[in-house]
N, C-alpha and C positions, 0 to 999 in steps of 0.2 A: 379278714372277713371272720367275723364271728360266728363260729358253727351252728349257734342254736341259729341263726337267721333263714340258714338255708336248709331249703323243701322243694318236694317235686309236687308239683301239682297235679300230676298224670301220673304215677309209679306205676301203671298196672301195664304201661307202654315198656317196661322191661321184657317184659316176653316177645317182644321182639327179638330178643337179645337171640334166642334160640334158632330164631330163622336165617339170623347172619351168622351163627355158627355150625348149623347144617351148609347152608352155603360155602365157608371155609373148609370143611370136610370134602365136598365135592370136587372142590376146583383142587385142592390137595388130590385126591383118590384122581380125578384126571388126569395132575400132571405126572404122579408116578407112574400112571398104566401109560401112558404116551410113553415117557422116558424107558418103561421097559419094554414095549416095542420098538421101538427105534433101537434098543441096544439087540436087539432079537436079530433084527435086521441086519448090524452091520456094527463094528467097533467104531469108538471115538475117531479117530485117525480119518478113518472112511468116509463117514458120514459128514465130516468137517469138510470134506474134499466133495464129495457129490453133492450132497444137500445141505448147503450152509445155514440156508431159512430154515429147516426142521430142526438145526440147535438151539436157536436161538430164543431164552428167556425172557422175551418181551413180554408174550400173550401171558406166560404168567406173571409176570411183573404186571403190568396193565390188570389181569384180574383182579390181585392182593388188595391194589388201590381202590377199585371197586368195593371189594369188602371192605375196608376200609376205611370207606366213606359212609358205605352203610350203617357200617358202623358206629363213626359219627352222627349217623342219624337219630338213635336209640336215645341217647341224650335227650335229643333237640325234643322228639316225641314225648319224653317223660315232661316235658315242660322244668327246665330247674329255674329257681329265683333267689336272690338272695339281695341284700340291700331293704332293708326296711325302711319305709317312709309313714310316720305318723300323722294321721290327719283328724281333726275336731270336725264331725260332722252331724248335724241335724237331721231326725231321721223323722217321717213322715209316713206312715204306715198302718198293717192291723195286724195280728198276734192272730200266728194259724197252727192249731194239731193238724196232724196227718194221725189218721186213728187205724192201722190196718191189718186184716185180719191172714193171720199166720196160721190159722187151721188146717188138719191135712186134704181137707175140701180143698183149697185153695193151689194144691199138686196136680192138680188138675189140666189135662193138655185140651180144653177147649177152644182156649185162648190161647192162642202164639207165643211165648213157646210152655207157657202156662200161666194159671192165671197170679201167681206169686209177683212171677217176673212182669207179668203183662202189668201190676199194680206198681211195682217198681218205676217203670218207665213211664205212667201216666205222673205220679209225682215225680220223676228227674225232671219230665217236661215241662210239668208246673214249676217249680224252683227255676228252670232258666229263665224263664219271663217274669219273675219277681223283683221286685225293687227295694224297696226297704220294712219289705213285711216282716215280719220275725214267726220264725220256724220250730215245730216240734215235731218229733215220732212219739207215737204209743202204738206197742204190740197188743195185740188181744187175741185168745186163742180160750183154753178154758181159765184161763185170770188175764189180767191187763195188768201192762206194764211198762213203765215210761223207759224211753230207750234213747232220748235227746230229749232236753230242756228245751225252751225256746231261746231262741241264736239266730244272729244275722251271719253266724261262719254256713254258709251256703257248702264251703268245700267239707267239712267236719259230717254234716247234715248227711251228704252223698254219700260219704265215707261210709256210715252207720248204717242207710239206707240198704246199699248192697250187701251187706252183709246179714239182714235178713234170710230166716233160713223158717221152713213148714216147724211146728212142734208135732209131735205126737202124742201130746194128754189130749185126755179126752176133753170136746167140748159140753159148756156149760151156756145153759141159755144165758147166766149172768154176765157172761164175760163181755158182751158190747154194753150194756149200761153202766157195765163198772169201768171201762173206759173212758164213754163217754163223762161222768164220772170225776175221774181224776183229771179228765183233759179240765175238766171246768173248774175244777182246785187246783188245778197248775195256773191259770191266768192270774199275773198282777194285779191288784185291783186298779193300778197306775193306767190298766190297757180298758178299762170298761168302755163299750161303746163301741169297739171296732175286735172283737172279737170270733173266731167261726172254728167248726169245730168240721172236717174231713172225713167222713168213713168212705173206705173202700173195701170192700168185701163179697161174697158170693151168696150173701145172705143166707143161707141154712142155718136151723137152730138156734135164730138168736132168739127167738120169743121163752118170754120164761114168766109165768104169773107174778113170782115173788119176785124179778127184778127189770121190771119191764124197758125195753130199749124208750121203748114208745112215751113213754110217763117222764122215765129221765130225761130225755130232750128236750120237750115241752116243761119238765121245772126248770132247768139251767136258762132255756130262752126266758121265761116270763122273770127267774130269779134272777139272773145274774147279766141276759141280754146277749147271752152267748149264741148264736145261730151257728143251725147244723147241719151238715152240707151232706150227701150219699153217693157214693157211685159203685152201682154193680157189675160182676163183671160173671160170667161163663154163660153157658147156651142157657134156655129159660127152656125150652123143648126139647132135646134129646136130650141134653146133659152128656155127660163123660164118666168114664172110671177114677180110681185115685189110686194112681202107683203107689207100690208100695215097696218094691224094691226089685233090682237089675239087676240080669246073671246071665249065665251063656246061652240060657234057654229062651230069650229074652226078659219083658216087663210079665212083672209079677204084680197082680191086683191086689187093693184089700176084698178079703171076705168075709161074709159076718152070716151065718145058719148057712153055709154053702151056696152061697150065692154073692156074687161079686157085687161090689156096691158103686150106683151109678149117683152121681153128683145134678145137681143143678143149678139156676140163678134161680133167687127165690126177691122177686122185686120185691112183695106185700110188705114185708117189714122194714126193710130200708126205706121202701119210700114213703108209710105212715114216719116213720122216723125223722124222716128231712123236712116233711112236714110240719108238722108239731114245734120241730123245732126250729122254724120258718126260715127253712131253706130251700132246696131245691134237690130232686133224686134225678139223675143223668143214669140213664142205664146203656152203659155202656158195653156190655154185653161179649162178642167176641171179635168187634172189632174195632178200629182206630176209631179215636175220641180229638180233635183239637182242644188240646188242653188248655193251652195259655188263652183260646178265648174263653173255653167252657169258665177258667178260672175271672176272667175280666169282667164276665156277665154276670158271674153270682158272688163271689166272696170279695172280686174289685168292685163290685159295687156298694160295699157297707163304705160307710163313714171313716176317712182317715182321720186319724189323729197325729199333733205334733206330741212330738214325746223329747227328752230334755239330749243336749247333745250326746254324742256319743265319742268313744276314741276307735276310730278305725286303721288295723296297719296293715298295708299293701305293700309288698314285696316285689320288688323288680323282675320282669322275667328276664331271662338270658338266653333261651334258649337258639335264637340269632347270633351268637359266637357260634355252637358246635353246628350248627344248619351250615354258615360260614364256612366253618375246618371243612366240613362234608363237600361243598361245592370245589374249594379251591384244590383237594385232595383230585374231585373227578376230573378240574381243569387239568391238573398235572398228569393224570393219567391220558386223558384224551390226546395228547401231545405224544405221545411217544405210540410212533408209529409199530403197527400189528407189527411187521418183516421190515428187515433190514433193506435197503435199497439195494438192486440189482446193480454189478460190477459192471462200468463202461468198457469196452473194449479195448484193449492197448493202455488201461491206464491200470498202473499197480495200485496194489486193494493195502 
């Protein structure tokens, strides 16, 4: 097997690893306190004679295997593959940014479990109902900034996704039209026609005279054909604070003249925005969205294009061998009985 082949599709299923080695510590720290009570009680000799079931090593032979197994489960979780299979495939699709904003607005716990993470999990949902559209991130925050090209690695894409993290420069009204922007001098011209551009954001502060969100979207559609999609997200009415940092005393807010500074969803501009740029504003607000349809009805709706084949390499999972080990491991364990069978009368042991 050639090692650049194999990859875990799942790595972050490693930390599992921790909870079957707490568990090994336990069943460890049990059978020593057991063994030093029993020796408390009475010497080997003794105990061999009155209580033979209380010596006997099964129950932790039978645990170890459990662990074990568990063990072999952490594998099977991480997903491994290895074996590559090259295939020519025809792709059929539209060429989409994700445009999302990383402001420290965006720290905000209006949204579950904020609104960062809440934008995260509306695009993983989109990407899982994608087919063969082709993908990009752009951060925007007080500048934009491409953080994935367009790409059909879906798993690369997630990768990137997650590791989004709030900035703390200061915003600038320009930073969503210079996004949008660059999203629109990223596209091929190979992809014209089936093009859309994704913002997700909480809307505060994008409006700016000298670089208006609203004017860039409406040139890109009428220039280039590119259409531009909205989705906001945190409360539009009370709004929220914006952490700023965690300590023993608990959450610490930002403040700005003595006074803590409360957030909001600010629809007005986003959704002049998706307009213009003949899309569609979803205000999604603080709670669940159906993504894969919201996705179906506005950016599955543009025009596919065939675009020239492609080489796609797919990698075998394996993860059914260690799933495998794990089960045959608990078989073996399930077989050996807790206690040794009781002595028949009159018949020597």
């Amino acid at each position: 097997m050639n090692p650049m082949d194999f990859t875990f599709a799942n790595p972050a299923a490693l930390n599992w690893l921790w909870a079957v080695l707490a568990l090994l510590a336990l069943v460890l720290i049990r059978t020593r306190g057991r063994a030093r009570a029993m020796a408390a009680f009475a010497d080997a000799p003794l105990l061999r004679t009155i209580a033979p079931r209380a010596t006997s090593a099964r129950p932790f032979v039978r645990a170890l295997l459990t662990v074990a197994a568990l063990a072999a489960l952490v594998p099977a979780l991480m997903d491994p593959r290895w074996g590559a299979q090259v295939e020519e495939v025809k792709r059929r699709g539209a060429d989409v940014f994700f445009v999302m904003d990383v402001s420290r607005s965006m720290t905000a716990q209006d949204a579950t479990p904020d609104r960062l993470s809440r934008a995260r999990q509306f695009v993983e949902e989109t990407v899982e109902s994608l087919g063969g559209d082709r993908i990009g991130l752009i951060e925007f925050a007080g500048t934009a900034a491409m953080r994935v090209p367009l790409t059909l690695n879906y798993g690369a894409f997630r990768t990137t996704l997650a590791e989004l993290v709030p900035l703390s420069g200061a915003r600038g009204g320009t930073a969503l039209a210079n996004a949008i922007a660059l999203a629109a001098a990223s596209f091929p011209p190979a992809s014209a026609g089936s093009r859309a551009i994704i913002i997700i954001s909480d809307g505060e502060d994008l409006d700016d005279g000298d670089a208006d969100p609203v004017a860039t979207a409406k040139a890109v559609l009428e220039q280039e054909g590119v259409h531009v999609y909205a989705i906001g997200i945190g409360d539009s009415r009370e709004g929220a604070r914006i952490p700023e940092s965690r300590g023993k005393d608990g959450v610490r807010y930002l403040v700005f003249d003595g006074q803590e500074v409360w957030t909001k969803l600010d629809e007005r501009i986003l959704r002049e925005t998706a307009l213009a740029g003949g899309g569609a504003f979803i205000p999604a607000g603080t709670g669940r969205v159906d993504m894969a349809r919201a996705y179906a009805q506005t950016v599955g709706a543009l025009e596919r294009k065939e675009f020239e084949d492609a080489t796609v390499t797919r990698r075998t999972p394996r993860f059914q061998w260690f799933a495998g080990l794990a089960f045959i491991v608990l078989l073996v364990g399930s077989m050996i009985p807790a206690r040794r069978a009781p002595k028949a009368e009159g018949v020597p042991q």
